[in-house]
SEFI-421347 format. One record per residue (C-alpha): residue number from 1; x, y, z. Coordinates in Angstrom, 3 decimals. Layout:
<pabas>
<paba mimar="NUM" c1="X" c2="Y" c3="Z"/>
...
</pabas>
This chain:
<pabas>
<paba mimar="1" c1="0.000" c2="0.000" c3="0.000"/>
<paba mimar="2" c1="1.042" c2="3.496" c3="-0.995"/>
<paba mimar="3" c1="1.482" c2="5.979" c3="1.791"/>
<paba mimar="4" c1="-0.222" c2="9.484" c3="0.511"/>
<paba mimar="5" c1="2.504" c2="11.458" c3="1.798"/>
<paba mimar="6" c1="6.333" c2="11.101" c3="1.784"/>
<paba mimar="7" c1="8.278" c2="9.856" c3="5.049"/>
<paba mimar="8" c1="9.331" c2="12.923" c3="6.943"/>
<paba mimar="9" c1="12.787" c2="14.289" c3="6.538"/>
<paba mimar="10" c1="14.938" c2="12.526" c3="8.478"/>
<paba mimar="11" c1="16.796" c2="14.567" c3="11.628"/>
<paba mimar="12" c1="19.887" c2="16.953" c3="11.799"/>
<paba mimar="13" c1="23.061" c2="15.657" c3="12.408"/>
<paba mimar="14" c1="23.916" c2="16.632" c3="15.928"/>
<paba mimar="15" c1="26.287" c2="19.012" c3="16.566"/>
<paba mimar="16" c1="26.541" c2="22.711" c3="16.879"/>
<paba mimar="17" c1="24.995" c2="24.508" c3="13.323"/>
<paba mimar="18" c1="27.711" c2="26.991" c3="12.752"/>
<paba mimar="19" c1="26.487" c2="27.682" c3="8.634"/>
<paba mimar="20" c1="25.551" c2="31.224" c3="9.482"/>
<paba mimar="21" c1="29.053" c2="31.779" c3="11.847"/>
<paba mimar="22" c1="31.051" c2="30.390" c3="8.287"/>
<paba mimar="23" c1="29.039" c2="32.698" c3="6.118"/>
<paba mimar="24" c1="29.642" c2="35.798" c3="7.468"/>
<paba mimar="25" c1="32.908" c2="35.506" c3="8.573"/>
<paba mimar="26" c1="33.451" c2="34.466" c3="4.639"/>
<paba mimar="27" c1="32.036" c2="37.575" c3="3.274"/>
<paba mimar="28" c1="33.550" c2="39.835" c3="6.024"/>
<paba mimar="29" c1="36.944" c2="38.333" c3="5.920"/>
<paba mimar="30" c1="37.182" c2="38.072" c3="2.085"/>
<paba mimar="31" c1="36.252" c2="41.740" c3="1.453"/>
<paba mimar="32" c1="38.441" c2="43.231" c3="4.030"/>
<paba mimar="33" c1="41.214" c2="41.594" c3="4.171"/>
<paba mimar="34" c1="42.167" c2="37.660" c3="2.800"/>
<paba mimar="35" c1="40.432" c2="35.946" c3="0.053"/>
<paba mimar="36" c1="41.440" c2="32.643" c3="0.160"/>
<paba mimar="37" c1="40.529" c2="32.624" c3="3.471"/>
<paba mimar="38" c1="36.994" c2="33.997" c3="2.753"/>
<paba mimar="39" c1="36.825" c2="31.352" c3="0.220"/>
<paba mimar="40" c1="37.679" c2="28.813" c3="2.954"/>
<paba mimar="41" c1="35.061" c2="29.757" c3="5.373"/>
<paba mimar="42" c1="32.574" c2="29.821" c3="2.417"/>
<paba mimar="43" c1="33.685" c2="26.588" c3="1.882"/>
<paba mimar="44" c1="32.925" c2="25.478" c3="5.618"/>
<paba mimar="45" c1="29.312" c2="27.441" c3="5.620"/>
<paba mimar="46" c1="27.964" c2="25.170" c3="2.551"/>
<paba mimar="47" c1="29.563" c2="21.956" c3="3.923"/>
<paba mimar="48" c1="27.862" c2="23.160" c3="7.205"/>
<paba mimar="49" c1="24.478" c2="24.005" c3="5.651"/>
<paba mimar="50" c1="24.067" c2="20.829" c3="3.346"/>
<paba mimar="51" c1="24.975" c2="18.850" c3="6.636"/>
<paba mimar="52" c1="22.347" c2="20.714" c3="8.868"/>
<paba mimar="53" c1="19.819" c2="20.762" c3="5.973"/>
<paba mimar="54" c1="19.834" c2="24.855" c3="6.020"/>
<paba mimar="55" c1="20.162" c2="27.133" c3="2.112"/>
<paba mimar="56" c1="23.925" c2="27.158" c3="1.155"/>
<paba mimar="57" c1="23.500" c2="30.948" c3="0.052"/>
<paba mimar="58" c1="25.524" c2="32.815" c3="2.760"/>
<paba mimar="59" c1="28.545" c2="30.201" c3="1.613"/>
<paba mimar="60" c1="28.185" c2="30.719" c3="-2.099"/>
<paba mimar="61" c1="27.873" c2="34.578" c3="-1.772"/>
<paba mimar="62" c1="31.460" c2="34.877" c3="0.952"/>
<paba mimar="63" c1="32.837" c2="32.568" c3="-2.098"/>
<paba mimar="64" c1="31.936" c2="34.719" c3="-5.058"/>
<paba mimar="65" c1="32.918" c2="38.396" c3="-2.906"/>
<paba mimar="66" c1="36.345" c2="36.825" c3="-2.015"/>
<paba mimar="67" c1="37.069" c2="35.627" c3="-5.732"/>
<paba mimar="68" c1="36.017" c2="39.371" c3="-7.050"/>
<paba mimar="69" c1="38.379" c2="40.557" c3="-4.464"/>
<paba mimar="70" c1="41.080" c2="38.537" c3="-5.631"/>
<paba mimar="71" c1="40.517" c2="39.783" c3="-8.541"/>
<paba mimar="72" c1="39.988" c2="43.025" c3="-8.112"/>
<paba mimar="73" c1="43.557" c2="43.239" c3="-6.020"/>
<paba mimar="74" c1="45.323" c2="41.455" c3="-9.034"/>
<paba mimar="75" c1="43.925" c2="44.387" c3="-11.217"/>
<paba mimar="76" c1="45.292" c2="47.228" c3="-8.958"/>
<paba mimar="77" c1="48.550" c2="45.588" c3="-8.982"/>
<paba mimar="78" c1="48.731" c2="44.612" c3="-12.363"/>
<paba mimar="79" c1="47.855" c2="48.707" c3="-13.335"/>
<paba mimar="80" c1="50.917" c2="49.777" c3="-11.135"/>
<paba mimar="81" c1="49.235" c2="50.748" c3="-7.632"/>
<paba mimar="82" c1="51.147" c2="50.300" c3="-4.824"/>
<paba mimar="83" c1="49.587" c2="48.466" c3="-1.802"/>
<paba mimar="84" c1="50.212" c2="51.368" c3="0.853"/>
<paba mimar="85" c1="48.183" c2="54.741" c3="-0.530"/>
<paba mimar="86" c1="50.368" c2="56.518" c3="2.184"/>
<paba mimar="87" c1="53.497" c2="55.782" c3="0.004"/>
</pabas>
């Protein structure tokens, strides 16, 4: 026989839920100051949030700031800025 509804989701891993911590310490770190390491802890926020069954957005969005910083960095370089504007 045919249940009407689908079995309920099945419970989150225990733990402590630390997507949102890994999220904004992504976006925050990778504008400011590192990228890779804001690409790290975007990393760590979607491994966190596919684990704990939460949306993956806060991970992919820390991810995609720190690569345009990167980026952006390698420009200003590349175009002959210096690193110190007191200089």
């Amino acid at each position: 026989m045919n249940a009407p509804y689908p079995p309920p989701p099945p419970p989150p891993a225990p733990g402590k839920d630390r997507t949102t911590l890994w999220g904004v310490l992504g976006i925050v770190v990778g504008l400011l100051c590192c990228g890779i390491l804001g690409i790290v802890f975007g990393y760590l926020s979607i491994r966190d949030a596919k684990r704990f069954g939460k949306s993956p957005t806060l991970g992919y969005v820390a991810i995609a700031l720190s690569v345009i910083n990167i980026i952006a960095s390698a420009i200003w370089r590349a175009t002959g800025h210096n690193m110190y504007w007191y200089r």
